[in-house]
Backbone bond lengths (Angstrom), bond angles and torsions (degrees), N, CA, C in turn:
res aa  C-N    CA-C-N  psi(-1)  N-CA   C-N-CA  omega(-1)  CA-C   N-CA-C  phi
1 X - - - 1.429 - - 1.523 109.07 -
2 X 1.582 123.11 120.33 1.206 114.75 164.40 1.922 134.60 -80.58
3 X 0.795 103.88 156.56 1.317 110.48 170.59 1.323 105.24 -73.99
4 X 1.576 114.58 147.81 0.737 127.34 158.06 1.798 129.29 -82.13
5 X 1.857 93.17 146.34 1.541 94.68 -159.41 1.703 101.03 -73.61
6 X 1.737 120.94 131.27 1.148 104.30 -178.40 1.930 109.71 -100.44
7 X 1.367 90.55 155.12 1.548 96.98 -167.84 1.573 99.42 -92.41
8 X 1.718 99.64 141.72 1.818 100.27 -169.91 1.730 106.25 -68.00
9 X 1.330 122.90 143.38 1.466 123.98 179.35 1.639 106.04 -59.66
10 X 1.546 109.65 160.98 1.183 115.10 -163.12 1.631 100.30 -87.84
11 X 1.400 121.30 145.79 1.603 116.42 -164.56 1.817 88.37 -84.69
12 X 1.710 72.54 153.81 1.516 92.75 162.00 1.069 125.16 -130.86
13 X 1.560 118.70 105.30 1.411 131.12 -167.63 1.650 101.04 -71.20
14 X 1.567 102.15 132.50 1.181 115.40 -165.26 1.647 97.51 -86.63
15 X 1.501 120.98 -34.09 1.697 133.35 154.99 1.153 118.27 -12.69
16 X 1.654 107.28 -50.18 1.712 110.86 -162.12 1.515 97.51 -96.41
17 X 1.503 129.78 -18.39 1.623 112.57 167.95 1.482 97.88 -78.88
18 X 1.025 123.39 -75.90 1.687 111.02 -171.30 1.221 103.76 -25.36
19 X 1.489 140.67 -76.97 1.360 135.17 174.68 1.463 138.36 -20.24
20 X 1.265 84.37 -39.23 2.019 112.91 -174.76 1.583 82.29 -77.20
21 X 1.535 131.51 -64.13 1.279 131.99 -150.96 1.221 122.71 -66.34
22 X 1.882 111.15 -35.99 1.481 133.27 158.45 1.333 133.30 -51.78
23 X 1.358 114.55 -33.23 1.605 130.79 -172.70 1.788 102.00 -92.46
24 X 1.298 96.17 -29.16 1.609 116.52 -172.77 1.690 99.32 -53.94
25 X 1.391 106.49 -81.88 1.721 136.32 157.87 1.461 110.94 -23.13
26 X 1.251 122.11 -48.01 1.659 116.65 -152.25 1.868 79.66 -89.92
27 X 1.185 135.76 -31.78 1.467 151.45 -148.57 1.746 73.93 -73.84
28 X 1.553 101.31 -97.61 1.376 121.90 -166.06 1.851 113.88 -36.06
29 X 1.422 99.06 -35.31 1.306 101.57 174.63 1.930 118.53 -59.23
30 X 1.309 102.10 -36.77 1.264 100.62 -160.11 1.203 102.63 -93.01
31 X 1.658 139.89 -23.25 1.146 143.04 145.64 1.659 111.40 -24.49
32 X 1.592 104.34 -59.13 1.513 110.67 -168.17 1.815 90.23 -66.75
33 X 1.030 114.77 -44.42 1.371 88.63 -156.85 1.899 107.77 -78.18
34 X 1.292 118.78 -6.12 1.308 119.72 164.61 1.540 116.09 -74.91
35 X 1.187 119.72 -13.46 1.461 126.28 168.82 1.360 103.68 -71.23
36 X 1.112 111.16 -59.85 1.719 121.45 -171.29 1.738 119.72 -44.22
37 X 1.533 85.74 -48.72 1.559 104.25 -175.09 1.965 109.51 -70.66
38 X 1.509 108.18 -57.75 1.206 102.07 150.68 1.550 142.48 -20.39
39 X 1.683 107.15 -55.06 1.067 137.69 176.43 1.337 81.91 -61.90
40 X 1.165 143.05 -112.89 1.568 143.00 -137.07 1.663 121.37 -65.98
41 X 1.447 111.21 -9.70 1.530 126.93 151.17 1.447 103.41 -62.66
42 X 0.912 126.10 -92.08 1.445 138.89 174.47 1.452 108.04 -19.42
43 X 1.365 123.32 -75.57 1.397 110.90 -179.16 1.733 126.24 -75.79
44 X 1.685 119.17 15.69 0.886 120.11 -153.60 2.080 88.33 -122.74
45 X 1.256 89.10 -29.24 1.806 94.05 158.78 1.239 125.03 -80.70
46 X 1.678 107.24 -41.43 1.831 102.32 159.63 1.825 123.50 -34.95
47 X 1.671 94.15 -40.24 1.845 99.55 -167.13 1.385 99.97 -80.14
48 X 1.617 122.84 -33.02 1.227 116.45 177.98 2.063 121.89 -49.39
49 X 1.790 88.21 -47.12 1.612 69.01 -176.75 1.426 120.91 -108.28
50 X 1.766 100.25 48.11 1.799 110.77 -154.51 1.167 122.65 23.60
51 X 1.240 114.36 78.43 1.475 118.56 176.14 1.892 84.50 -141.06
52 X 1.752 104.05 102.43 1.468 107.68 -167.75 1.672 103.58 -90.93
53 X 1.523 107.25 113.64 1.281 116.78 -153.11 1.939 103.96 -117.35
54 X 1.572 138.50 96.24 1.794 124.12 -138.13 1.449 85.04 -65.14
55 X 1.209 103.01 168.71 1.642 129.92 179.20 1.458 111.83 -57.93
56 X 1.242 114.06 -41.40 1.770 128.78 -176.27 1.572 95.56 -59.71
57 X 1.373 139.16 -69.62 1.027 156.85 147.11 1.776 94.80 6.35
58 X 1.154 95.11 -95.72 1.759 111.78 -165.23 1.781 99.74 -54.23
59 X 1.479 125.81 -29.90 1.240 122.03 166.66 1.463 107.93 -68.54
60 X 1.066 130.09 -39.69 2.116 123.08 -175.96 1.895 103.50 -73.82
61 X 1.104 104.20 -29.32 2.042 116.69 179.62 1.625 89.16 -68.15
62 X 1.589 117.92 -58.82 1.652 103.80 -166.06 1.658 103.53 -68.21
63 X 1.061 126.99 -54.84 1.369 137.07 171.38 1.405 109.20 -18.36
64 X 1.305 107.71 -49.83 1.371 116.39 -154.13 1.622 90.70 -88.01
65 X 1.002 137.17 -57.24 1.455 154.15 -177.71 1.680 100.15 -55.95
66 X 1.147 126.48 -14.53 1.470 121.06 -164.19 1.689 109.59 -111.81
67 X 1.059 87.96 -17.73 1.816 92.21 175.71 1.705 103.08 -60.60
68 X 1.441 101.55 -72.24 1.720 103.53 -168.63 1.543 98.23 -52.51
69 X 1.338 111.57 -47.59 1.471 95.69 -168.26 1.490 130.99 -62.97
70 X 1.005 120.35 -67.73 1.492 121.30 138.82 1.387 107.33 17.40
71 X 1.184 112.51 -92.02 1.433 132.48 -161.71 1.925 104.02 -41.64
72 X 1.448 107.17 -25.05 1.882 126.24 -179.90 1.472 99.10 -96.82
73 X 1.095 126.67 -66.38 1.183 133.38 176.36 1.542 121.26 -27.05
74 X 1.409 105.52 -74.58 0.957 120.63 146.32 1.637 162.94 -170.25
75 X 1.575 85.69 136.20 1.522 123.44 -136.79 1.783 103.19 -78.28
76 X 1.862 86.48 -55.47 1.955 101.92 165.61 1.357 117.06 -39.50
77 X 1.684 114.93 -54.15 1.509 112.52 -163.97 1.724 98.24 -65.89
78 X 1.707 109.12 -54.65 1.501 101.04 175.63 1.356 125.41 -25.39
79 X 1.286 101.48 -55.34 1.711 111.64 -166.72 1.823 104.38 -75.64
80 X 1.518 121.40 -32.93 1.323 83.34 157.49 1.532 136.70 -125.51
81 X 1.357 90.63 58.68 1.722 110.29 159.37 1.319 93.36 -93.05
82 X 1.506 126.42 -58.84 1.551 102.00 -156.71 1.142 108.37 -94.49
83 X 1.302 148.91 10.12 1.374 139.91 122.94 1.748 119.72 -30.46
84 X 1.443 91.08 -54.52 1.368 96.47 177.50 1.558 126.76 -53.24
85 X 1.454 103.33 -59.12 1.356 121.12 163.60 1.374 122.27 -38.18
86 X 1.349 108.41 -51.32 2.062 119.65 -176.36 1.762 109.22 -76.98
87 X 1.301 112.79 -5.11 1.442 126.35 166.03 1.469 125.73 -83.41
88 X 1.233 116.16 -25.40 1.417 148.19 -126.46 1.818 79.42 -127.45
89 X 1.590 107.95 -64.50 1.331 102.37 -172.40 1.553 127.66 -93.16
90 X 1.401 81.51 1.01 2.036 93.44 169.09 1.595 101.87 -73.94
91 X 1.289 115.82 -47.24 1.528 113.41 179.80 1.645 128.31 -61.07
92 X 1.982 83.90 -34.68 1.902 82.69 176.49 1.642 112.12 -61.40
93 X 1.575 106.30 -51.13 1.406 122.31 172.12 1.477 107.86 -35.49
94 X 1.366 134.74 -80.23 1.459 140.04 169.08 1.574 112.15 -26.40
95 X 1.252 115.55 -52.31 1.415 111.07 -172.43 1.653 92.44 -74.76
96 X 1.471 123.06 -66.91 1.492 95.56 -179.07 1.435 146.82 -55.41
97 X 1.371 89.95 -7.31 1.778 102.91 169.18 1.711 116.14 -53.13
98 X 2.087 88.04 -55.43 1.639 92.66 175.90 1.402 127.29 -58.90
99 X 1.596 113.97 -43.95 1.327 106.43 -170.96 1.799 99.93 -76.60
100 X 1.284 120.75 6.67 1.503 101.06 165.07 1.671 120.96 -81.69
101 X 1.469 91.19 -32.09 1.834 101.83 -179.81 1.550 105.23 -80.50
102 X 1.378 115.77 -29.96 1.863 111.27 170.71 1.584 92.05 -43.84
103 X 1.258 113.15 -74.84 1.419 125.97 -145.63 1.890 113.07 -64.88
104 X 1.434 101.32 -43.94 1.107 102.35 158.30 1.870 123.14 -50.47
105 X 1.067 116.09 -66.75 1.697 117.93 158.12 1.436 109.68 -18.55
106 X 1.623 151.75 -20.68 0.477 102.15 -97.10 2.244 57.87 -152.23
């Protein structure tokens, strides 16, 4: 009875998680920091026309204002996080494909 010939596992470039993880970060980062900035526009026009408006307040207005925008703002970083990400998870997918048919073989 022969063995069966086994096929080498599919690589996993360690490139495309760092990558995936970097674009991920700089994404989320710049979101946060468009909240922030928002945040202190917003409450920094409240003081202008004394109309004393708490900070939490002017943080849920930027919050709220930062989703759509973001998404225009920016659109590039979006697009390559989830490029990044769908690269990242084609490989996990591939590698778990194999170790299902190793194991199955098995």
């Amino acid at each position: 009875m022969s063995e069966p010939i086994s096929i080498q596992p599919p690589e996993l470039d360690q490139q495309v998680q760092r990558t995936a993880r970097k674009n991920v970060v700089i994404y989320g980062a710049a979101r946060i920091l468009l909240v922030v900035v928002l945040t202190a526009i917003i409450h920094g026009i409240a003081l202008l026309i004394s109309s004393p408006v708490p900070l939490l307040i002017s943080a849920m207005l930027a919050l709220i204002v930062a989703f759509p925008l973001s998404m225009l703002i920016f659109d590039k970083l979006r697009m390559n996080a989830s490029a990044a990400l769908a690269e990242w998870d084609a490989q996990r997918k591939a590698h778990k494909e194999w170790v299902q048919r190793e194991l199955a073989d098995r």
